[in-house]
N, C-alpha and C positions, 0 to 999 in steps of 0.2 A: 795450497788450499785455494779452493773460488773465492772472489769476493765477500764482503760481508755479507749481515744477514740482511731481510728485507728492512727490519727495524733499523736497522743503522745505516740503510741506505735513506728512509723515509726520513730519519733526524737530519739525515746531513742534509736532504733537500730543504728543509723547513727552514733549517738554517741559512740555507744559501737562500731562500725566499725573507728570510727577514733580514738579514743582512742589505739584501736589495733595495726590500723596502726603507730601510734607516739611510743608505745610499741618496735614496730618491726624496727621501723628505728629506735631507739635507740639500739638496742639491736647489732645491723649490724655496727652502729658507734664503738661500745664497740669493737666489732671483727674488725677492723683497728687497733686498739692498738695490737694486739695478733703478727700481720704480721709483723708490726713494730719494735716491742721489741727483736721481736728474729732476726729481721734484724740488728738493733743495737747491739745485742751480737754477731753478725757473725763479728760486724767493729771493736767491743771492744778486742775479743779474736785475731785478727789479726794484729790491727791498735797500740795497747798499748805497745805491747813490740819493737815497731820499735820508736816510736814516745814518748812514754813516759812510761816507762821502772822505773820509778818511779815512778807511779802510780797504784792504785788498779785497778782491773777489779769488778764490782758493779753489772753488768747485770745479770750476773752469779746469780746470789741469785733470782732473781725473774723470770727467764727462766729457765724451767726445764728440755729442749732441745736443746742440740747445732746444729744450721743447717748453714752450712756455703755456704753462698750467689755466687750469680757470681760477680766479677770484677767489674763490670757497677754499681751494686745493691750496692755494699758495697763500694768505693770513692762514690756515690749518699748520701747513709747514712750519710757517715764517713762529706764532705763536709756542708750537713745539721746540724749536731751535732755540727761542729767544728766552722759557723758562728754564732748561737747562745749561743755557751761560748765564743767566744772572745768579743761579744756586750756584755753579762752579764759582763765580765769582765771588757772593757772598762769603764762601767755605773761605776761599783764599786771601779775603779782607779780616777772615775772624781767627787766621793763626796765630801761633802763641809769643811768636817773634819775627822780626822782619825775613832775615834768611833763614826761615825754616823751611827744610823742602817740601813741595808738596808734589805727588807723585798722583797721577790720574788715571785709572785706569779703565781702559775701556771694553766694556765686555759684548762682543759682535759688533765690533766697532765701521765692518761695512768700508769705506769708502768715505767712511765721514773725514771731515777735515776741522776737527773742532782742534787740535793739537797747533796745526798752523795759524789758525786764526786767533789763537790765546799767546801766540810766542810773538806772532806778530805785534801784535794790541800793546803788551808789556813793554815790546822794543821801542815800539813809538810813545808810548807813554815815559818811558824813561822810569822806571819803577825797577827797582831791582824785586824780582821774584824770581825764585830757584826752581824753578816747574822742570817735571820730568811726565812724559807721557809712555803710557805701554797699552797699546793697538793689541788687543786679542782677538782671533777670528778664524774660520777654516783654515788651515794651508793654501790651500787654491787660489783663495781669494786672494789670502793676504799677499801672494806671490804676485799676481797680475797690481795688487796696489803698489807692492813693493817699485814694481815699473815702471810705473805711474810717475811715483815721489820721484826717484829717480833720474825719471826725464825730463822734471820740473828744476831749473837754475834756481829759480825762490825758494820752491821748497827746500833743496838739498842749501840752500845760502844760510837756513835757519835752521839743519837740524845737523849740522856738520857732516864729517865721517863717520865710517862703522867702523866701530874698535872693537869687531868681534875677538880679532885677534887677542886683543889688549885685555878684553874683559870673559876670560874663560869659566865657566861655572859647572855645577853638573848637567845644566840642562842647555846647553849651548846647541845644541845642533836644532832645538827648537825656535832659536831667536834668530829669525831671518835678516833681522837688523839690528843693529846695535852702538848706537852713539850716547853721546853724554845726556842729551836731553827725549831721546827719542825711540824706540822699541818697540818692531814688529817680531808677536808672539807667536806663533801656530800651536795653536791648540784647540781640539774641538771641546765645548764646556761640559758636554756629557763624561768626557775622561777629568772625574775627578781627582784621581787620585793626583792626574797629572796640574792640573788648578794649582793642587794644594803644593804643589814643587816649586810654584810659580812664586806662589806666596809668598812662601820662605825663602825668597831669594830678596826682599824687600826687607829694606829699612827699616827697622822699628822706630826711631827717629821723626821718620817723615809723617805727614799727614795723609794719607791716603782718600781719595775721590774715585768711589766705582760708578759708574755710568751702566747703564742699561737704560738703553732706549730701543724697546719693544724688541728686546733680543732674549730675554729667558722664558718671554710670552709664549713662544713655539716648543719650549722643552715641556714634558712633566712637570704637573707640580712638584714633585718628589725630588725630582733633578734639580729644578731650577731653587728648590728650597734650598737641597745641600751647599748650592754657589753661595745663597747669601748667606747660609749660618757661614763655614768657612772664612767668607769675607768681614763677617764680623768679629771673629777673633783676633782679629788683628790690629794692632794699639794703632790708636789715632784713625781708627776707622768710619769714615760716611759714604752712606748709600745712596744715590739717586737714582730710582727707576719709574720710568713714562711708559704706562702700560694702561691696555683697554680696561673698562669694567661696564659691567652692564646694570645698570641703576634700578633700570625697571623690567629686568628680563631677557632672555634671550629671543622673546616675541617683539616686542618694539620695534618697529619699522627699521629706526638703525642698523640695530642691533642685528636684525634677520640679515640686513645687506651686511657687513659688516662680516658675520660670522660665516655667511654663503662665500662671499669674496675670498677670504684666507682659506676657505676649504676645499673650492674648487680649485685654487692656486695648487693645492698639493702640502698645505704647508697651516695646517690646522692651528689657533689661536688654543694652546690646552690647558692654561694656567686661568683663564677670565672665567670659567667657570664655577670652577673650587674658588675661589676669588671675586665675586662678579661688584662687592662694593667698597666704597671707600674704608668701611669701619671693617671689612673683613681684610683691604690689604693691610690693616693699621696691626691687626692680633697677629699674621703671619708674620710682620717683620717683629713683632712685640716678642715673638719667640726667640730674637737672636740681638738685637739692641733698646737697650732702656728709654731712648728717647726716638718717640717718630710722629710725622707730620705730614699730613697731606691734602693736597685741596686737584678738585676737576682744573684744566685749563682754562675753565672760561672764570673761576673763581680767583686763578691765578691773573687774567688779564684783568679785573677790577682790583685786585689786590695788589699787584707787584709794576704789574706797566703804570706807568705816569700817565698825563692828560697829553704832554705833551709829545711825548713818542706815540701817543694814539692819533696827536690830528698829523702828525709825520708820517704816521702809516695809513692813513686818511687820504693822503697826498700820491700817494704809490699807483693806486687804480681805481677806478671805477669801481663802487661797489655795492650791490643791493642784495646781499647773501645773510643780512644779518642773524635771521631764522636757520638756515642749514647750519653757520657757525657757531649757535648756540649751542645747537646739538650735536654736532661732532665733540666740541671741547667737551660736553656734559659727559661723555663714553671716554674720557682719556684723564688717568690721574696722572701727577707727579708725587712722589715719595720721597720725603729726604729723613732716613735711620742714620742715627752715630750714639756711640756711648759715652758724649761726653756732656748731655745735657741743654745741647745748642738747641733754639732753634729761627727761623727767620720768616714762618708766616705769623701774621697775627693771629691772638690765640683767642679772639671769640670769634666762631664764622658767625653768619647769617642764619636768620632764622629760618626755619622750614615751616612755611603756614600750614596750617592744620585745620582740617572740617570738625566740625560736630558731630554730624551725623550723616545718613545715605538717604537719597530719595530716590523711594521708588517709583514716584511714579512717572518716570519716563522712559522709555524703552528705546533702546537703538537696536537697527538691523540692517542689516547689508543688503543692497536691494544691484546691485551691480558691481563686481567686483573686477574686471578683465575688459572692461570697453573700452577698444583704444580711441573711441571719439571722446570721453572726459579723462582721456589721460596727460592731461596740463595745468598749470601750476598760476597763481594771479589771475584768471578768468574771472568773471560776473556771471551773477543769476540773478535772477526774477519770477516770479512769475504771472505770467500773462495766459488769458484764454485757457486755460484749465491745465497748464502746461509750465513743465520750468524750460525757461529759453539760458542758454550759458552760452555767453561770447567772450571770442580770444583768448588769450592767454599764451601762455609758451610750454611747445613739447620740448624738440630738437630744435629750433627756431621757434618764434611768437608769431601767432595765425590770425585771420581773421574772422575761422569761421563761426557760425551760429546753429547750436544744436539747441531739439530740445529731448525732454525727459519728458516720458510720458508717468504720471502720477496714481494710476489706477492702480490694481492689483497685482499687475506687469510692469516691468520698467523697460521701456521700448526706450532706444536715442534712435536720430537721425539730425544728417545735417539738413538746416533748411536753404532750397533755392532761392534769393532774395533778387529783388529789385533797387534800382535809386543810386545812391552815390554810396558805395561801401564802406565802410572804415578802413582806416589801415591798419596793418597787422600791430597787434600791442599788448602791454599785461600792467598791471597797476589802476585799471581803470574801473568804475562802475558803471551797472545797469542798474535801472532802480524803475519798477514800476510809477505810472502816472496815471492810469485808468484803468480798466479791464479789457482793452484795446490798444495802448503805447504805451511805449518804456523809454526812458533815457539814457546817452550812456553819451559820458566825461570823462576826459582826460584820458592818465596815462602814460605810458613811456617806453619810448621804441627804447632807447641802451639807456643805461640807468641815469644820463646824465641829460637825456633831451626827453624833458618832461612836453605831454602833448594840451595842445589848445582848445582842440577843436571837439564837436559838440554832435549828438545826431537825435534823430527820433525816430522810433522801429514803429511800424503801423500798417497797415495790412501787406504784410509779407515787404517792406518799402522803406528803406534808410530814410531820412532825408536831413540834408544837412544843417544845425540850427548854428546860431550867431558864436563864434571862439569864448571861451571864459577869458578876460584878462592875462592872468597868469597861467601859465602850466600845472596840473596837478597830477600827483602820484599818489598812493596808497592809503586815497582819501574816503569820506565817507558819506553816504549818502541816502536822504530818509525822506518817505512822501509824509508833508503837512496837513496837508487836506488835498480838496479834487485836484484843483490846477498848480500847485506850489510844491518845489524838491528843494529840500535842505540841504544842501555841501558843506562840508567841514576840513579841517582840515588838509595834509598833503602837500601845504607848500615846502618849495626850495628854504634852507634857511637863510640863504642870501634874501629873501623875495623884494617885493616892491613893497618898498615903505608903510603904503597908504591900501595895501590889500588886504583884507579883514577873513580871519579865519575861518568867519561863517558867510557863507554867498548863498542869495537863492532865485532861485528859476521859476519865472510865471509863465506857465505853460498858454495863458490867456492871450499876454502882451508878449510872450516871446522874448525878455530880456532877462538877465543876468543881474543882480540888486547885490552890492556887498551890505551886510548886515553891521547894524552898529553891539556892541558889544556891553550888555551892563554886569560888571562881575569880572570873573579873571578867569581864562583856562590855556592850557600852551598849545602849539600848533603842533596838532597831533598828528603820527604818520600810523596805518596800520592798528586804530581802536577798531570799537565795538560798539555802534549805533544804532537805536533802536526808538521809535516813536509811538506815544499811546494813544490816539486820535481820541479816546472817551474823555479822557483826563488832561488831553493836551499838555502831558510832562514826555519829556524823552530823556533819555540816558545814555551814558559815552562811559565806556570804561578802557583801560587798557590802553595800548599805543607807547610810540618812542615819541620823544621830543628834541632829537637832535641824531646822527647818523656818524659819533665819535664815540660814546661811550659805548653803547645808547643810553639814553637816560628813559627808562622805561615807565609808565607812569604809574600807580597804584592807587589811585582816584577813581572813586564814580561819583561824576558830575551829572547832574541833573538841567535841561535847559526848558523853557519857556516860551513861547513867540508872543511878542506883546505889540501895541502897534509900533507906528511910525518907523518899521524897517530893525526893530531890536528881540537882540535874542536875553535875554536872563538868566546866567549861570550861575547855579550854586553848590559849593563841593558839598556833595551829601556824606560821603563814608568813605575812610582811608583805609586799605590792607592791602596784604601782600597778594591776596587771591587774584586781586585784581590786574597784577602786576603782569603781564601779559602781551607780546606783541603779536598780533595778527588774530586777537579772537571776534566769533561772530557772538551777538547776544539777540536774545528777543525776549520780550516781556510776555509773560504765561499768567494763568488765573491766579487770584489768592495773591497778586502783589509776588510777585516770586522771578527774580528777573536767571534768565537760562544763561549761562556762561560757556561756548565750545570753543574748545581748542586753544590754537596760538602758541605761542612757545615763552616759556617763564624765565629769567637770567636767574633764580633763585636755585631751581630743581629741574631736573626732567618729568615733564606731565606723565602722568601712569595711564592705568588702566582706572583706577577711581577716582582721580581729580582732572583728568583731562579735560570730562564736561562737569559743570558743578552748578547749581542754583543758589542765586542767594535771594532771602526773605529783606526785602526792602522796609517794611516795618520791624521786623525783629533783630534786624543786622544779623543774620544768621546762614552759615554756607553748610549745606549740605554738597556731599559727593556724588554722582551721575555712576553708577559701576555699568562699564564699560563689558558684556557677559562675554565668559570666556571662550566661547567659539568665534566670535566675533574677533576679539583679542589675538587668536592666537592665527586663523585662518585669515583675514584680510581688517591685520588694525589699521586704526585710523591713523592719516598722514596728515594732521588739520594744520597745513602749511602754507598758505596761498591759495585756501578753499574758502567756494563761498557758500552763504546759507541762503534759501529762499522758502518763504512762510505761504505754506498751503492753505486750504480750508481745515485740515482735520491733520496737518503735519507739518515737519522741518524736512527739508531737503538739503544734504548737502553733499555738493560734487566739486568736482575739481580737485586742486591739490597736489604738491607733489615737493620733491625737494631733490637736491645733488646727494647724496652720502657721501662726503670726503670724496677719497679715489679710488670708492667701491660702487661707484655707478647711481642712475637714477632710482628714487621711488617715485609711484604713485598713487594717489588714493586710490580708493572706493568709495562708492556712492550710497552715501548709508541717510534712512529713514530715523525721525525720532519722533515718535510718537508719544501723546501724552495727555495724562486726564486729572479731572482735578482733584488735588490733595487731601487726603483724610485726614481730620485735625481727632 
């Protein structure tokens, strides 16, 4: 007889087409571990001799290349790493006797080296613990690891021989390794039947530790479900898995990078969706153990890191990312499931502040969304001449150019050709109107650690250079008084000079620099929100960090004053969480109504309705800004190092942008907010 029919020639191709395809998305999952591993050697090789200087460096043996990360990239890593050994370590402080074994298993365990570094630790501690590890992962992989360990003296010093011989079972030809403390598994996690053999080759006895670190992320829910029911039938069982969630949707600037990155990889994130928050990972796991707990990364780094391994890791590098790292951690849970009751976060979080109500009457819209001239991040705006002027900032490098926006019905940029002594290139720094013909612009910071002095004045198309401020300042703030005088606040170093006062001001008259005396208390804020009411002569500060280790983020709106003889008059008007905010802009609107945009919260991730918010300064009342959903979903706002500048008849606000972890840049868009005044 010929071949078969055409029908079962068609099945067999579709098969051989899906087959291919599960091929190739596996193959793409395997290359996430490559990105990973040498990102974890960039946090090892930097992070170990500041923080544990007593400790091996393990990476090194299975990366054959040092590439060392940015900033953002590596506390992301370091942060990730460092919550799943202090839960592994927890679990293994809270067994139920000294030599109980504990057995750990690791599910797409990658290239990691957490086995070495836990058998090491204990040997040096002198601590008798019974730990047994079992490495699960491709074949492929685990083969090229196996050759790794191998060729490592240290490693093989710590994990003995392979008593494959010694130790025969039914599933032996899948245990590529086999010694008394150590076990490399070949198993792909979609074959569960095969899992569940693995299983049963364990200890009842023991205490078992599964690990998942963003390795069931890329199965099916359905698949990656079946692993953890499975793993929870089994006595003395805990779960740890560190996986994405998306807080405020899969539109959020993050989130969009984020979910583009793994997709274009080849290697799709398919569990964050059925899953996107913390309370929906809590009822998935709730389906298979009695006791579960979880908190974002960045709730874990206020809750579980100490003060003291935060200014150790303070010490490691240069760092002015604190915004980008708020928001990576806010996309990343950890999970710890067991049925015996346990648990090790504190069991009140934080509160989540909450509006009253929505105000309408403000409106945002996107008025440029794709100009690579405001595609940079810490720049300044003003505006001057009927025109918003934005300088410096950082794209790929920090520039010095000067663009303006035009405000009409069109939103034109260009850069302007200038005259005079130019600035140099910079971001941290402000512009701040002085007349309707100059602007000023201070300070600043070439690398995060050489804050800038020097001082200019913009005036027909013409830098020129004005007298150094004392001290250096950074992500300070700055507001006009009346005609001739600029307010500066904030932004000093916390080392600074003694005798430097947090308010300084500038007489555009006399040309000098005046530190201000202080009647009242406020801390030296980096990154608030400044605004002054020339009718009423009160201005407002909200928001801002006061130190650059925790951060201690403020949650204050203070109120100042200018009185004579060179003083300013603080008074804390109103304490909330709304407030608590690093990097937002504010301006004062009709009806007492002060406008709150942006910034990034250590509480929550900002959404789509509280990102801008107003609050009633007589009624202490916050309404929400809804952010409309085309705007949301087609070019949301990045308000990360954007600045805002106050029209005749609107808000402008450009700039902006941020790293996403190790899934590339964003940047804003240039969005309009327009607004009339309030119906009572």
């Amino acid at each position: 007889m010929p071949g078969g029919s055409k029908g079962e020639d068609l099945g067999k191709q579709k098969f051989v087409k899906a087959k291919n395809r599960e091929l190739y998305h596996d193959k793409q999952v395997q290359g996430t571990n490559d990105y990973s591993i040498v990102s974890k050697r960039s946090v090892e090789k930097l992070y170990t001799s500041k923080l544990n200087p007593e400790c091996h460096e393990w990476f090194k043996h299975v990366v054959s290349e040092d590439r060392r990360r940015s900033p953002s990239i590596n506390r992301g890593y370091w942060i990730r790493m460092e919550s799943i050994r202090r839960f592994v370590d927890n679990i293994i402080e809270s067994r139920d006797f000294l030599d109980q074994k504990i057995s750990i298993i690791n599910l797409g365990c990658g290239y990691d080296t957490l086995p070495f570094q836990l058998l090491d630790f204990y040997k040096k501690q002198r601590h008798e613990v019974n730990l047994e590890f079992i490495d699960i992962d491709y074949p492929d992989l685990l083969k090229k690891k196996l050759q790794l360990v191998k060729s490592s003296e240290e490693m093989m010093s710590l994990i003995g021989d392979d008593n494959m011989n010694l130790n025969q079972n039914n599933n032996s030809d899948i245990y590529l390794f086999n010694s008394n403390n150590y076990k490399l598994v070949a198993c792909d996690l979609k074959n569960e039947k095969l899992y569940e053999q693995i299983l049963n080759d364990l200890d009842e006895a023991t205490v078992k530790i599964f690990i998942s670190e963003v390795s069931l992320a890329y199965m099916k829910p359905e698949h990656a479900d079946n692993i953890i029911g499975y793993s929870s039938k089994i006595p003395n069982s805990h779960f740890l898995i560190l996986e994405q969630i998306l807080p405020c949707g899969r539109y959020h600037f993050f989130a969009q990078k984020m979910l583009y990155h793994f997709a274009h990889l080849g290697s799709p994130l398919n569990c964050v969706e059925t899953y996107p928050s913390k309370e929906q990972q809590i009822s998935r796991f709730g389906q298979f153990y009695s006791t579960t707990e979880v908190r974002d990364l960045f709730e874990i780094w206020n809750e579980l890191v100490d003060l003291e391994t935060k200014k150790n890791v303070k010490e490691v590098e240069d760092f002015d990312e604190w915004e980008e790292f708020i928001v990576f951690c806010q996309h990343y849970t950890l999970l710890h499931a067991n049925n015996r009751g346990k648990y090790f976060y504190k069991l009140n979080t934080p509160e989540v502040p909450k509006t009253e109500s929505v105000d309408r009457s403000i409106n945002i819209r996107t008025i440029a969304s794709s100009d690579n001239l405001l595609k940079k991040k810490f720049s300044s705006a003003c505006f001057l001449n009927n025109e918003v002027l934005v300088f410096g900032g950082a794209f790929q490098t920090r520039v010095n150019d000067l663009v303006s926006i035009s405000v009409g019905d069109q939103c034109n940029t260009k850069v302007i050709h200038v005259d005079g002594v130019i600035p140099k290139a910079r971001m941290g720094h402000t512009l701040t109107e002085i007349d309707d013909e100059s602007c000023i612009l201070i300070g600043g910071r070439s690398s995060p650690s050489a804050l800038l002095r020097d001082t200019y004045i913009f005036k027909n198309n013409e830098w020129v250079r004005l007298p150094d401020i004392k001290e250096g300042r950074i992500r300070h703030s700055c507001v006009k008084v009346n005609s001739s005088q600029i307010l500066i606040f904030g932004g000093l170093k916390e080392d600074h000079v003694i005798d430097s006062s947090v308010f300084m001001m500038y007489d555009s008259i006399k040309n000098i620099y005046v530190d201000m005396k202080i009647q009242g208390s406020i801390p030296n804020l980096s990154s608030c929100g400044m605004c002054y009411d020339d009718i009423s002569n009160i201005g407002y500060i909200c928001g801002g960090m006061s130190n650059d280790i925790d951060p201690q983020v403020n949650d204050a709106l203070y109120t100042f004053e200018m009185l004579d003889d060179n003083v300013v008059k603080i008074d804390l008007a109103f304490k909330h969480a709304q407030f608590q905010r690093i990097g937002p802009n504010i301006s004062l609107l009709s009806g007492g109504r002060l406008l709150i945009v942006g910034g990034v919260s250590p509480l929550n991730l900002l959404n789509q309705y509280n990102t801008i918010i107003t609050y009633n300064i007589e009624n202490q009342v916050f309404e929400e800004v809804e952010v409309g959903s085309e705007v949301w979903k087609n070019s949301p706002p990045l308000f990360i190092g954007f600045s805002m500048a106050k029209t005749p008849r609107s808000l402008i606000c450009a700039g902006g942008g941020a790293v996403c972890y190790s899934f590339g840049s964003a940047y804003s868009s240039t969005y309009e907010l327009s607004y009339t005044d309030k119906e009572h």
